[in-house]
GUPA-7951 format. One line per field, with one value per residue: x, y, z of N, C-alpha, C in turn; residue in one letter; chain; residue number from 1. Coordinates in Angstrom, 3 decimals, padded with zeros to 6 digits. Layout:
n.u <- (X,...)
n.v <- (Y,...)
n.w <- (Z,...)
ca.u <- (X,...)
ca.v <- (Y,...)
ca.w <- (Z,...)
c.u <- (X,...)
c.v <- (Y,...)
c.w <- (Z,...)
code <- (A,...)
unit <- (A,...)
pos <- (NUM,...)
// end
This chain:
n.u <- (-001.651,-002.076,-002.524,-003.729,-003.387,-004.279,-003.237,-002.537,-000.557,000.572,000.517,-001.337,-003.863,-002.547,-002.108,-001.016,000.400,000.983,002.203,003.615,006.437,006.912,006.496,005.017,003.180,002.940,001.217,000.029,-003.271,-005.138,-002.998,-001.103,-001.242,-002.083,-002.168,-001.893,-001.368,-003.089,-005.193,-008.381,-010.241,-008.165,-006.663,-006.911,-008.223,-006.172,-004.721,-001.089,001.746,003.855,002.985,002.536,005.549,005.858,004.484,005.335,007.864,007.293,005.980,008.402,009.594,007.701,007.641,010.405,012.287,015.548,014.324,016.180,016.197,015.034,012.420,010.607,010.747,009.243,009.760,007.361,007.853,009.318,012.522,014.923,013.415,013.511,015.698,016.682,014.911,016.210,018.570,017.587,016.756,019.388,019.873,021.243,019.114,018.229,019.337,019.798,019.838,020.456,018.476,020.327,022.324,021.588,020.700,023.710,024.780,023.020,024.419,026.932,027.021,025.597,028.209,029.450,028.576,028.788,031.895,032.424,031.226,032.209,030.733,029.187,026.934,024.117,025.065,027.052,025.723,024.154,022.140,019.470,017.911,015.711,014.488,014.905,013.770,010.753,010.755,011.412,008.935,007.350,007.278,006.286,006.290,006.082,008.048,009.293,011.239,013.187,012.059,011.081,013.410,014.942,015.498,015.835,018.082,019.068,018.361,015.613,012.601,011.180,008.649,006.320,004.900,002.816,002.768,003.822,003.855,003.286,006.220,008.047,007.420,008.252,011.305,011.593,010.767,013.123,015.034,016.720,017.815,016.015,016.817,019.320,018.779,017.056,019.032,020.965,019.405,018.758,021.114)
n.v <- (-016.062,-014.654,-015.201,-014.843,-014.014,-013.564,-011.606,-011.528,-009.116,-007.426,-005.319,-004.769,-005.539,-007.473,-007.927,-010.716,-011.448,-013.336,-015.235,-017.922,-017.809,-016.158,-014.131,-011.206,-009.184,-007.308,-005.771,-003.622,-002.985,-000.248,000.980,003.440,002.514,000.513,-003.398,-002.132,-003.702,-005.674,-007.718,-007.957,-010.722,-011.843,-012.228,-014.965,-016.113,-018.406,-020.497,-020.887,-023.002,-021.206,-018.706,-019.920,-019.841,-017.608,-016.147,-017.479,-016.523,-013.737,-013.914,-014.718,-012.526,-010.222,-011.690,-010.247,-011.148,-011.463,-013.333,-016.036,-016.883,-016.849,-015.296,-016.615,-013.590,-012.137,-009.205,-006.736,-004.021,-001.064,-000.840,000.596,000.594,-002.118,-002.197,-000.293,-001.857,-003.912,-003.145,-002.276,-004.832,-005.309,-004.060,-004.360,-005.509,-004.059,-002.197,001.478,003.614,006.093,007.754,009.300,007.548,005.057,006.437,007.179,004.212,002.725,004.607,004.031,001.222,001.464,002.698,000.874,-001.372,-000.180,000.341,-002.097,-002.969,-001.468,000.219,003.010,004.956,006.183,005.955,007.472,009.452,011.083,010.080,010.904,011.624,011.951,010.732,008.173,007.702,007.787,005.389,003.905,004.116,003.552,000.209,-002.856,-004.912,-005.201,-004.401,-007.233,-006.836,-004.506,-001.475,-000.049,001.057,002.949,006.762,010.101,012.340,013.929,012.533,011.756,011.088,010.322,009.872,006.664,004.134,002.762,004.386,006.817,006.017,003.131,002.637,003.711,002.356,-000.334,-000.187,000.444,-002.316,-003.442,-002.591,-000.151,002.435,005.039,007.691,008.327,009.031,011.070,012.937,013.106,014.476,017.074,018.104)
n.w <- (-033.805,-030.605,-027.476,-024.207,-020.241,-017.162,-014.032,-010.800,-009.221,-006.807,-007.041,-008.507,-010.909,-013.681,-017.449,-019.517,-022.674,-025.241,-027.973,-030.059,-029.854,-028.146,-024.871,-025.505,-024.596,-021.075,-018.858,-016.646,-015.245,-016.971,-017.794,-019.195,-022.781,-022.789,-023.486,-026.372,-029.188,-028.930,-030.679,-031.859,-031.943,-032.943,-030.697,-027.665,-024.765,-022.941,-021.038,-021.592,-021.275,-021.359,-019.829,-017.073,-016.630,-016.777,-014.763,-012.454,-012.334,-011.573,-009.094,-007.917,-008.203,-007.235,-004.267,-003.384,-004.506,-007.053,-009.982,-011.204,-013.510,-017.219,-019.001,-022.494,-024.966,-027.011,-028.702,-030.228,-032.281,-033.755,-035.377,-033.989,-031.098,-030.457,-030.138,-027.832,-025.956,-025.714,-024.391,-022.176,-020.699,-020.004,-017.298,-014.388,-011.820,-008.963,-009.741,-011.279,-014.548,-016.656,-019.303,-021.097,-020.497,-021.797,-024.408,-025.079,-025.000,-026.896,-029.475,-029.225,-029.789,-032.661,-033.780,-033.606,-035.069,-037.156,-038.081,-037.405,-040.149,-041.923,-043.367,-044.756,-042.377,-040.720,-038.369,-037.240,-036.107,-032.161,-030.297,-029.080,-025.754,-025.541,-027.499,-026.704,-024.458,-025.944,-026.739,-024.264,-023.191,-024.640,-024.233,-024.554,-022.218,-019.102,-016.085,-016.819,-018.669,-017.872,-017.474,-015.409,-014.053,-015.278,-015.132,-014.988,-016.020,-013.999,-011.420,-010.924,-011.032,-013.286,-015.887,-015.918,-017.435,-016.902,-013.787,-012.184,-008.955,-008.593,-009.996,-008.101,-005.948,-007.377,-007.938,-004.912,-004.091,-004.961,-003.561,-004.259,-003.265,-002.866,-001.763,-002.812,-005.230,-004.857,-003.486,-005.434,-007.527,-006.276,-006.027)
ca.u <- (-002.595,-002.054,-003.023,-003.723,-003.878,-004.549,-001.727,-002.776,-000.183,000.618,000.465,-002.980,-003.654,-002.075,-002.602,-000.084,000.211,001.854,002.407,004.485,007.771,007.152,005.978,004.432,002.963,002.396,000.751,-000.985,-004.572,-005.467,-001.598,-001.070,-000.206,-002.586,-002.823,-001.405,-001.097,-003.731,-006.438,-009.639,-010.652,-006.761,-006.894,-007.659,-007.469,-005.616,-002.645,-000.387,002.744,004.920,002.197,003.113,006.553,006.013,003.594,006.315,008.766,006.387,006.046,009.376,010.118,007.367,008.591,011.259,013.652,015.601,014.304,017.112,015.993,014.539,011.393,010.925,010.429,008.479,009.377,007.513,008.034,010.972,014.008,014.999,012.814,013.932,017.036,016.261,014.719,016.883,019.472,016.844,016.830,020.437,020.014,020.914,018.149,018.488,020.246,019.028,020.720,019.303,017.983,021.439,023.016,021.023,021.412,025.455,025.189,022.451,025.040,027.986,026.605,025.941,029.054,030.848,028.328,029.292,032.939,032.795,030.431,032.745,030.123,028.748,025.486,023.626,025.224,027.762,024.877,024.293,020.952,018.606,017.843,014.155,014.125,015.110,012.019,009.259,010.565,011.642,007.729,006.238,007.739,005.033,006.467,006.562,008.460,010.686,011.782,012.810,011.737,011.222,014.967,015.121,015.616,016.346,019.880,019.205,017.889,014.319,012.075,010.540,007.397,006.835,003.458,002.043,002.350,004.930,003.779,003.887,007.419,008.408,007.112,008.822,012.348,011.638,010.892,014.593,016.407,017.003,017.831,015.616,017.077,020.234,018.389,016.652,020.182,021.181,018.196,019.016,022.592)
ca.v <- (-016.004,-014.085,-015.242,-013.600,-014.570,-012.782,-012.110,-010.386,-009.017,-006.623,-003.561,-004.473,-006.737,-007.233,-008.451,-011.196,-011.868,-014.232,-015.597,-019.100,-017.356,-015.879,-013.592,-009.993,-008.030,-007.311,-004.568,-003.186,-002.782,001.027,001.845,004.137,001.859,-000.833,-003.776,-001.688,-004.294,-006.934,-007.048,-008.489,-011.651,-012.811,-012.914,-015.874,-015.986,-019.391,-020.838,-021.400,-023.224,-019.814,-018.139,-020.145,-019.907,-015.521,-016.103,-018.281,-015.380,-012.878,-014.483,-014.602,-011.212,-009.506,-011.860,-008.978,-011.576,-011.552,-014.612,-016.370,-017.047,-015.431,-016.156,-016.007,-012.930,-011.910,-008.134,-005.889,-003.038,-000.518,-001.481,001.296,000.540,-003.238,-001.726,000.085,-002.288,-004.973,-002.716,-002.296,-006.026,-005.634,-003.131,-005.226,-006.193,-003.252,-000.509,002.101,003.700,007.662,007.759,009.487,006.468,004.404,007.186,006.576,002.862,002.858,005.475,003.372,000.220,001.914,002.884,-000.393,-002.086,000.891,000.185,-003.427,-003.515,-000.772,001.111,004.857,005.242,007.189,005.536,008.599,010.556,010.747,009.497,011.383,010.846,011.663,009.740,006.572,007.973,007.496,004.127,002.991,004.361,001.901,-001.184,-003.311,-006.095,-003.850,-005.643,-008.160,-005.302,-003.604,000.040,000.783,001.312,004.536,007.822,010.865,012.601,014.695,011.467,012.775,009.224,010.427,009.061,005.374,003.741,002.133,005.386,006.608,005.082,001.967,002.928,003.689,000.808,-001.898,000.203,-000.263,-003.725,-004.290,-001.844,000.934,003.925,006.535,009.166,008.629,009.783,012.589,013.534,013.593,015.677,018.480,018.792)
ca.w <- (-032.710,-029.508,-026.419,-023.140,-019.151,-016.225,-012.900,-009.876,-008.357,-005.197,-007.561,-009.197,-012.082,-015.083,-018.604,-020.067,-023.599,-025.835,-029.175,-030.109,-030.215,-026.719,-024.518,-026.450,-023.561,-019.652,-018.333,-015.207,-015.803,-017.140,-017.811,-020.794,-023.983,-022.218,-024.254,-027.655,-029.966,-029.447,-031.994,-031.223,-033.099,-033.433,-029.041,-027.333,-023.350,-022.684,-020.108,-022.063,-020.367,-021.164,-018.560,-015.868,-016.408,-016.384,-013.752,-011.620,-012.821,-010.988,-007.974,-007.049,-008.405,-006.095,-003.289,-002.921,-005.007,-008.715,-010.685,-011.576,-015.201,-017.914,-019.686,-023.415,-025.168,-028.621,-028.652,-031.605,-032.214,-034.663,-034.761,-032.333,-029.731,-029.543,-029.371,-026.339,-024.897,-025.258,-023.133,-020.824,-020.312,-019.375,-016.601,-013.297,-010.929,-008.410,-010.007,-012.545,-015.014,-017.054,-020.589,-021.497,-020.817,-022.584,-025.567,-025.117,-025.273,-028.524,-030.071,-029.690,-030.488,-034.000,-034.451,-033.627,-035.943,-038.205,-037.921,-037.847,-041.488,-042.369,-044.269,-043.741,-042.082,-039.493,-036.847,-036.293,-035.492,-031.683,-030.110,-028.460,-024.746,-025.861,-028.562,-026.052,-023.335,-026.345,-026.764,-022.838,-022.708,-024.923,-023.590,-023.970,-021.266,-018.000,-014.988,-017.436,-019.356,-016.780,-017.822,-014.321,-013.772,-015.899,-014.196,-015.569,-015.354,-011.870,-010.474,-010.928,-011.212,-014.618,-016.065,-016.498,-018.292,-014.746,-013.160,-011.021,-007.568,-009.069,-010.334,-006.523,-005.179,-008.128,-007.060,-003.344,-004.270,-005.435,-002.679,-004.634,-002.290,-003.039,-001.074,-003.341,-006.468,-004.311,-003.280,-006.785,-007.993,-005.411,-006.380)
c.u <- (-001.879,-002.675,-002.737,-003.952,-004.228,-003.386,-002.376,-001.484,-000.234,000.390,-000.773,-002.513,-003.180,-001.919,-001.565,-000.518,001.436,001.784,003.280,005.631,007.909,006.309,006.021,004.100,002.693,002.448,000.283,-002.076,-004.419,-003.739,-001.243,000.041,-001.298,-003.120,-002.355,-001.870,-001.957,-004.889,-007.619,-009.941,-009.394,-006.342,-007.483,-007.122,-007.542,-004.399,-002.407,000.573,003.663,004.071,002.604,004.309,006.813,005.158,004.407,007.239,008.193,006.353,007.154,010.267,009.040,007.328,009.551,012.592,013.953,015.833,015.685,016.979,014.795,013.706,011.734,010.423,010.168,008.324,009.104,007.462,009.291,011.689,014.708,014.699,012.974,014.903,017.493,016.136,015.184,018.398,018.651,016.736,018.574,021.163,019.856,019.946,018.795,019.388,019.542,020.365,019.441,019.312,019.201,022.308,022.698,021.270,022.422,025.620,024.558,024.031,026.616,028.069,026.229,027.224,030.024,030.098,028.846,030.870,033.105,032.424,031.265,031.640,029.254,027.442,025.127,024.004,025.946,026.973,024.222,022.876,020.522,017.941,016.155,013.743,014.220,013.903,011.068,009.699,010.554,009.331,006.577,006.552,006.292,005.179,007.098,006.963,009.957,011.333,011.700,012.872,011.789,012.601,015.651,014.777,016.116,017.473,019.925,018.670,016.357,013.602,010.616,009.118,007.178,005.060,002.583,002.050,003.775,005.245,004.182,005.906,008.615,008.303,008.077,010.764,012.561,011.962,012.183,015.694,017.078,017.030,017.491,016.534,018.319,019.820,017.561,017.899,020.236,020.313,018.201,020.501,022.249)
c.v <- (-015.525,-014.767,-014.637,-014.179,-013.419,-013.176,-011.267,-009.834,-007.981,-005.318,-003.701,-005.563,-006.188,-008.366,-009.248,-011.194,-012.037,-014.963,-016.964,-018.954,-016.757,-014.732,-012.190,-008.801,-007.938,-006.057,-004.410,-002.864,-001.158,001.559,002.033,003.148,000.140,-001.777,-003.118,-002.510,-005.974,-006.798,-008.732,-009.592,-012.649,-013.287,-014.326,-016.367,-017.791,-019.530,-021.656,-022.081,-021.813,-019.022,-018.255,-019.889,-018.030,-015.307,-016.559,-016.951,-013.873,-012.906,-014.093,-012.930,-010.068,-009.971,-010.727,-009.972,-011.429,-013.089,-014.866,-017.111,-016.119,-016.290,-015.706,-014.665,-012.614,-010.372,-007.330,-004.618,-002.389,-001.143,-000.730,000.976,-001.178,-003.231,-001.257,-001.159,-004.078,-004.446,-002.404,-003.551,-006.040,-005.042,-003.963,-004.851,-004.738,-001.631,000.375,002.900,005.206,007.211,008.248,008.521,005.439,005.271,006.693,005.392,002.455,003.514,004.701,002.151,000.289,002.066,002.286,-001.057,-001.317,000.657,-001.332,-003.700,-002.623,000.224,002.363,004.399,006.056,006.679,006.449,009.530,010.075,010.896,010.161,010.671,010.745,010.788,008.070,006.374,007.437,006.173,002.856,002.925,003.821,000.709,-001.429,-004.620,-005.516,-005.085,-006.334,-007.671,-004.613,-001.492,000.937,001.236,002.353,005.928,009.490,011.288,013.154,013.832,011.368,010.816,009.969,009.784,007.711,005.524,003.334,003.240,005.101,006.061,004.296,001.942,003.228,002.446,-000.252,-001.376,-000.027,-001.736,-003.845,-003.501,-000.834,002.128,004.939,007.727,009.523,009.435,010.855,013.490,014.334,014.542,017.295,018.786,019.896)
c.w <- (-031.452,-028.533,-025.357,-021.598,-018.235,-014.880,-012.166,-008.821,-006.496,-005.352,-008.295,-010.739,-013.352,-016.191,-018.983,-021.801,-024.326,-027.220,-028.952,-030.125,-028.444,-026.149,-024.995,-025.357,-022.004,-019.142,-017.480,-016.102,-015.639,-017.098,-019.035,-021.571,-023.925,-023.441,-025.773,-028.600,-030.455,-030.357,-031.776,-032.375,-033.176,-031.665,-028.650,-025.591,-023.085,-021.803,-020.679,-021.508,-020.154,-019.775,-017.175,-015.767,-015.796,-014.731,-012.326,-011.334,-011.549,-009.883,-007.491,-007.136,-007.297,-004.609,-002.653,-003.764,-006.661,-008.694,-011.385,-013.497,-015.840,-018.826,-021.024,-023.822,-026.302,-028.702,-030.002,-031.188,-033.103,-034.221,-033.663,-030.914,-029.380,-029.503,-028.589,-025.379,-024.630,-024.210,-022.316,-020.300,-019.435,-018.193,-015.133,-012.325,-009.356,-008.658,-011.252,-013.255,-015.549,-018.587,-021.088,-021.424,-021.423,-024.253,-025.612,-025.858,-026.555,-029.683,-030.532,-029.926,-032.245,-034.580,-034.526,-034.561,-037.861,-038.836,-038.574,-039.903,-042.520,-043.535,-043.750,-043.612,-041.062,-038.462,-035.905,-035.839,-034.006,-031.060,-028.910,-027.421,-024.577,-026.365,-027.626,-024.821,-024.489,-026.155,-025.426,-022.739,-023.160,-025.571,-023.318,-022.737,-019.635,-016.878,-015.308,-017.788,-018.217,-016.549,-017.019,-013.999,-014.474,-015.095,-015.343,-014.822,-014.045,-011.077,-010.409,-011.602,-012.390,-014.958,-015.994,-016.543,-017.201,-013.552,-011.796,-009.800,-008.013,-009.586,-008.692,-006.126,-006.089,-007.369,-005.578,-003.517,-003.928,-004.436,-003.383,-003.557,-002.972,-002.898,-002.167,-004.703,-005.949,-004.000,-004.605,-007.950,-007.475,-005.706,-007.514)
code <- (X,X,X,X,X,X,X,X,X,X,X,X,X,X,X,X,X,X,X,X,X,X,X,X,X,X,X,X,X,X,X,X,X,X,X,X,X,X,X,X,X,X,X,X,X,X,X,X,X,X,X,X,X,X,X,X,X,X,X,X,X,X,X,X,X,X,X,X,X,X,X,X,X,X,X,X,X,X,X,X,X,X,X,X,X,X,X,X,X,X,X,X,X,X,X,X,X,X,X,X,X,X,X,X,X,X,X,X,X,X,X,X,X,X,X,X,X,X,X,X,X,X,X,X,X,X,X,X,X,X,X,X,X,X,X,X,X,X,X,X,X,X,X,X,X,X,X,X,X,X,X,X,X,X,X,X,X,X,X,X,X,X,X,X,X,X,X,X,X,X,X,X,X,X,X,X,X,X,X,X,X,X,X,X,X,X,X)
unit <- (A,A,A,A,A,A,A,A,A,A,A,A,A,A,A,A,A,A,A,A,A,A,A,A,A,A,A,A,A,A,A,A,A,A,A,A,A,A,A,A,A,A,A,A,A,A,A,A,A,A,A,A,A,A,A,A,A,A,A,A,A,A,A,A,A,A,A,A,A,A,A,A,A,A,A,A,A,A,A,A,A,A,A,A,A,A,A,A,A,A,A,A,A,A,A,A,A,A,A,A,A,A,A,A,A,A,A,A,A,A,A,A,A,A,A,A,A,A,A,A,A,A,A,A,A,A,A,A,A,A,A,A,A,A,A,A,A,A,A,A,A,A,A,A,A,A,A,A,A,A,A,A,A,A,A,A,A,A,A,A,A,A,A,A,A,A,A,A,A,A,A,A,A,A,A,A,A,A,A,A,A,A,A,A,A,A,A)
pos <- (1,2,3,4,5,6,7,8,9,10,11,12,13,14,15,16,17,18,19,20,21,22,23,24,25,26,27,28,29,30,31,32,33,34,35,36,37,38,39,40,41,42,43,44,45,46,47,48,49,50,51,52,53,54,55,56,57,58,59,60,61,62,63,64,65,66,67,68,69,70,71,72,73,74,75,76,77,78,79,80,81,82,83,84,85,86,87,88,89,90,91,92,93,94,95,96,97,98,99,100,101,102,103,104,105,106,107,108,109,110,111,112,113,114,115,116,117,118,119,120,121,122,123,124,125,126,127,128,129,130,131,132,133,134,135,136,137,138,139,140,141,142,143,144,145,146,147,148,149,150,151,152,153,154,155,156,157,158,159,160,161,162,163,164,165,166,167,168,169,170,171,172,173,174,175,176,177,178,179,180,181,182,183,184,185,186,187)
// end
């Protein structure tokens, strides 16, 4: 069973949802991917305690501050893409990082598990900075996952699922200097 709440924040409302293992999805209302994965009949809109705790989480994160803890998380999706986006979880609270570096770090995380298990696999093959965009791009937990913090390599503030304003604005939020990734776009 899925359940689902409602959050209003400063950027427009958005959808929670959650399972017994943890939190599954959060979206801005009308943001491509919206909702993906719930299925009608197995929904049931309830506050749960995890709610408040994302909802608490929320608060102090559009405050202008980083929550000092971390709610749970129930991410589906390939194995790829919660491999993404568990290095997107590890992308500190004001800084961004480009889809090529996220490639890099996928790429050599294969090939130390490659190394360590000692057995051949596709891990020497090296990971596509596309291939890490479809999946940064459907992150279904937008905010916690912090997806927004992807950039492409000339600094260029790329697509995100909530729409690029919104993608400006969550960066402002955290003090990100624009101008530095406009710099870096004009080089």
């Amino acid at each position: 069973m899925q359940y689902i709440s409602h959050y209003r924040s400063p950027l427009g409302g958005m959808l929670l949802a959650a399972d017994e293992q943890g939190l599954t999805g959060l979206w801005f209302e009308g943001q491509k991917y919206f909702a993906l994965h719930l299925i009608d009949g197995e929904t049931e809109e309830r506050e749960i305690p995890l709610f408040g705790e994302v909802k608490r989480w929320l608060d102090i994160y559009f405050s202008g501050k980083e929550p000092d803890f971390k709610v749970p998380l129930h991410l589906q999706g390939t194995a790829f893409q919660r491999e993404v986006w568990e290095i997107l979880c590890g992308i500190p609270y004001g800084k961004t990082v480009t889809y090529g570096e996220i490639a890099g770090k996928v790429t050599q995380n294969r090939r130390n598990l490659q190394i360590s298990s000692k057995t051949p696999s596709y891990a020497s093959a090296r990971t596509s900075p596309r291939a890490v965009g479809g999946a940064v791009g459907h992150n279904p937990v937008s905010v916690i996952v912090p997806c927004h913090r992807v950039i492409g390599a000339d600094g260029s503030l790329t697509g995100y699922a909530g729409g690029t304003d919104r993608k400006v604005k969550l960066l402002k939020l955290e003090n990100v200097d624009l101008n530095l990734l406009n710099e870096e776009k004009n080089r």
